[in-house]
C-alpha positions as CSV (number, residue, x, y, z in Angstrom):
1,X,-17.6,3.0,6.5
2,X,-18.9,6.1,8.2
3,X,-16.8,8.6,9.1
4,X,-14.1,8.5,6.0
5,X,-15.0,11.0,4.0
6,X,-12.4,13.7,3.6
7,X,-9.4,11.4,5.1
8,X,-5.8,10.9,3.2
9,X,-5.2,6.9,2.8
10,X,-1.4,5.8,1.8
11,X,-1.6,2.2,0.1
12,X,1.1,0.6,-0.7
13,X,1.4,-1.9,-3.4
14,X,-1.8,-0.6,-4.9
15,X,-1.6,-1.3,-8.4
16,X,-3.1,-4.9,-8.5
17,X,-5.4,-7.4,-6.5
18,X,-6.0,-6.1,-3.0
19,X,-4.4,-3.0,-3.1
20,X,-6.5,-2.0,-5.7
21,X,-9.5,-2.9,-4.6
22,X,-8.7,-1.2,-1.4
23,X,-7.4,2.2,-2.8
24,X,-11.0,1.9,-4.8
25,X,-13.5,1.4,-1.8
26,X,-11.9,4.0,0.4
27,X,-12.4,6.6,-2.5
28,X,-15.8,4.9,-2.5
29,X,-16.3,6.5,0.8
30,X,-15.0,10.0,-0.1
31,X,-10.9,9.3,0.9
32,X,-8.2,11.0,-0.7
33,X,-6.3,8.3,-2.0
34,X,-2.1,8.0,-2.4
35,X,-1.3,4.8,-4.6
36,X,2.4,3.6,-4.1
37,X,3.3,1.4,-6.9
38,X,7.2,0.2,-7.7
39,X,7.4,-0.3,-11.1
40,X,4.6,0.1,-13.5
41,X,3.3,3.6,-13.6
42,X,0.6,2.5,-15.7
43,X,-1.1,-0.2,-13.7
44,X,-1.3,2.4,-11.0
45,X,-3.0,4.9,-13.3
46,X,-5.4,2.4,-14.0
47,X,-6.3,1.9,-10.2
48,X,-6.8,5.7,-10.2
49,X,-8.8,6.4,-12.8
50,X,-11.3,3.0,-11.3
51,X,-11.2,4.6,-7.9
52,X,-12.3,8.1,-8.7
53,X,-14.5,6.6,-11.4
54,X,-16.3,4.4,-8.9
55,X,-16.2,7.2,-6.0
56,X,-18.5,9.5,-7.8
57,X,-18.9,8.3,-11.5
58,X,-18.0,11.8,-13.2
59,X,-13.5,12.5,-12.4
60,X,-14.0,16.0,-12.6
61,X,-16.8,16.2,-9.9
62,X,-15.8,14.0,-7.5
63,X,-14.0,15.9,-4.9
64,X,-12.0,13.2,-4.3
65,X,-8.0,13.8,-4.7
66,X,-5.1,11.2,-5.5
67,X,-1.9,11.1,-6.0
68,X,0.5,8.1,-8.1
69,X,3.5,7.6,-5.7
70,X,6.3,5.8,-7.5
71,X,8.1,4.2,-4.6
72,X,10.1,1.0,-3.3
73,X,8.9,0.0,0.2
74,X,12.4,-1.5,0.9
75,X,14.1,1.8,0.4
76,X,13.8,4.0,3.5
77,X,14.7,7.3,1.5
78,X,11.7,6.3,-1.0
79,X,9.2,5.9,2.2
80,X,9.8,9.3,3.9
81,X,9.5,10.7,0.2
82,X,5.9,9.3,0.1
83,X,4.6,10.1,3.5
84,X,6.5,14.2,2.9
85,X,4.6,14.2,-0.5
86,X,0.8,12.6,0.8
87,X,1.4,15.2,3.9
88,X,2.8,18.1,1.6
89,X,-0.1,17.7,-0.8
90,X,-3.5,16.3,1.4
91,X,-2.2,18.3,4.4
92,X,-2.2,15.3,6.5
93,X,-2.3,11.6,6.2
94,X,-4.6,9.9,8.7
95,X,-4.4,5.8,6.9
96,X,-1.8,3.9,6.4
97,X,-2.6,0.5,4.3
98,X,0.7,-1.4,4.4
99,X,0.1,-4.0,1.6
100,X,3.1,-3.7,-0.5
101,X,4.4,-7.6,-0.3
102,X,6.0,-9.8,-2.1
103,X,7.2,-13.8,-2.7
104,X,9.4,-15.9,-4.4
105,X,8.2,-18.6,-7.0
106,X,10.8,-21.2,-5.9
107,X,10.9,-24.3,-3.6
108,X,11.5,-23.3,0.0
109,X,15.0,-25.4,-0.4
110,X,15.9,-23.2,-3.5
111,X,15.5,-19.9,-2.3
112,X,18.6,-18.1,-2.3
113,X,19.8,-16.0,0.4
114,X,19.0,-13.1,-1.5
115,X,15.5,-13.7,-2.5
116,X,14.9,-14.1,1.3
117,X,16.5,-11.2,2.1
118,X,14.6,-9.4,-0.6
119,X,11.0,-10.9,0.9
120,X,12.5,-10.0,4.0
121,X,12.9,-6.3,3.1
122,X,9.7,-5.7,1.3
123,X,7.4,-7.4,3.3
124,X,8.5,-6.6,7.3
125,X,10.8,-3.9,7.0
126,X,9.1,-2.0,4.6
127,X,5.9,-2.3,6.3
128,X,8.0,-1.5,9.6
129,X,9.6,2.2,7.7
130,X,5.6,3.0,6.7
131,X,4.8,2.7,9.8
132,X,7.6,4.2,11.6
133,X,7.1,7.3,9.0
134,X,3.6,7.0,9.6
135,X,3.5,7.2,13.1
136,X,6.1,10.3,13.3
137,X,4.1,12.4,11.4
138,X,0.8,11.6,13.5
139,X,2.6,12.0,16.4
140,X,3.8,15.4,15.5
141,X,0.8,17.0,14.4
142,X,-1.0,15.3,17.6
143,X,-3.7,13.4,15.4
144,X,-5.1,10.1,15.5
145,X,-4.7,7.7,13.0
146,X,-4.9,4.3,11.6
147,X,-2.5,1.7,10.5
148,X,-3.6,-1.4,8.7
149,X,-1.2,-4.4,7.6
150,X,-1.9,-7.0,5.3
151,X,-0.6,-10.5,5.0
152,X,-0.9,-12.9,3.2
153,X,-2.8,-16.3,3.1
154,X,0.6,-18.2,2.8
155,X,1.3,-17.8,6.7
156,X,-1.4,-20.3,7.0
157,X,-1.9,-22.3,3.6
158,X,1.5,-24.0,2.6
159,X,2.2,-23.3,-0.7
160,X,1.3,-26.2,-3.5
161,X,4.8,-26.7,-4.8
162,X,6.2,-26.8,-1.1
163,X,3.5,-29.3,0.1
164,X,4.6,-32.0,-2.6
165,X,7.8,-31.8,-1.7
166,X,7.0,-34.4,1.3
167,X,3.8,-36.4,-0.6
């Protein structure tokens, strides 16, 4: 990935499975990495330490800077608190992963009204406010920048449980 080194990267929902793996490869390529994690401050050390492990081998040498952001993508207060704090610390912030998301372990027919409105406001209007926030602060400093949004595999493969339902 030419041309990464020395960028700021927000991802959210970085502490497991893609996120991770994401937050690790673009400090791989020399990014400064911001992790946003909800609620366990320890899973997002862990994709830390593995990203500035594998972006140089040696922490202290890497040149590579991160930050843990504790933060819930639902909460608009919590988002322009994360992209102040990646642009107060790294001086800019020039990726935006939006991969914060989440589901609900029940039957479609069982979901309650508030599940779905919790999916609802994690998963677009949370990655709407990181954008939005995003976007203002490229705007105002005149910069280009990137915006990436992940989905997931669901919007295509039915879910298991679901699929019985009518077999």
């Amino acid at each position: 990935m030419i041309g990464l080194k020395g960028k700021n990267a927000l991802i959210t929902g970085a502490t497991s499975g893609i996120g991770q793996a994401i937050a690790i490869r673009l400090a791989q390529e020399g990014c400064n990495i911001a992790i946003n994690y909800r609620s366990y401050p320890d899973a997002a050390a862990d994709t830390e330490e593995m990203a500035l492990q594998k972006s140089c081998g040696n922490i202290e040498n890497c040149g590579v800077k991160s930050l843990l952001l504790q933060g819930d993508v639902s909460q608009e207060s919590d988002i322009v608190e994360m992209v102040n704090t990646v642009v107060k610390e790294f001086g800019s912030l020039d990726i935006l992963v939006n991969n914060a998301g989440i589901q609900t372990e029940s039957p479609s027919h069982e979901v309650t009204t508030a599940d779905f409105d919790r999916v609802i406001a994690v998963n677009l209007r949370g990655a709407y406010l990181c954008a939005r926030e995003t976007i203002k602060h490229l705007l105002s400093v005149n910069c280009p920048g990137v915006i990436i949004n992940i989905s997931s595999v669901h919007e295509i493969i039915g879910r298991p449980d679901v699929y019985q339902l009518f077999h």
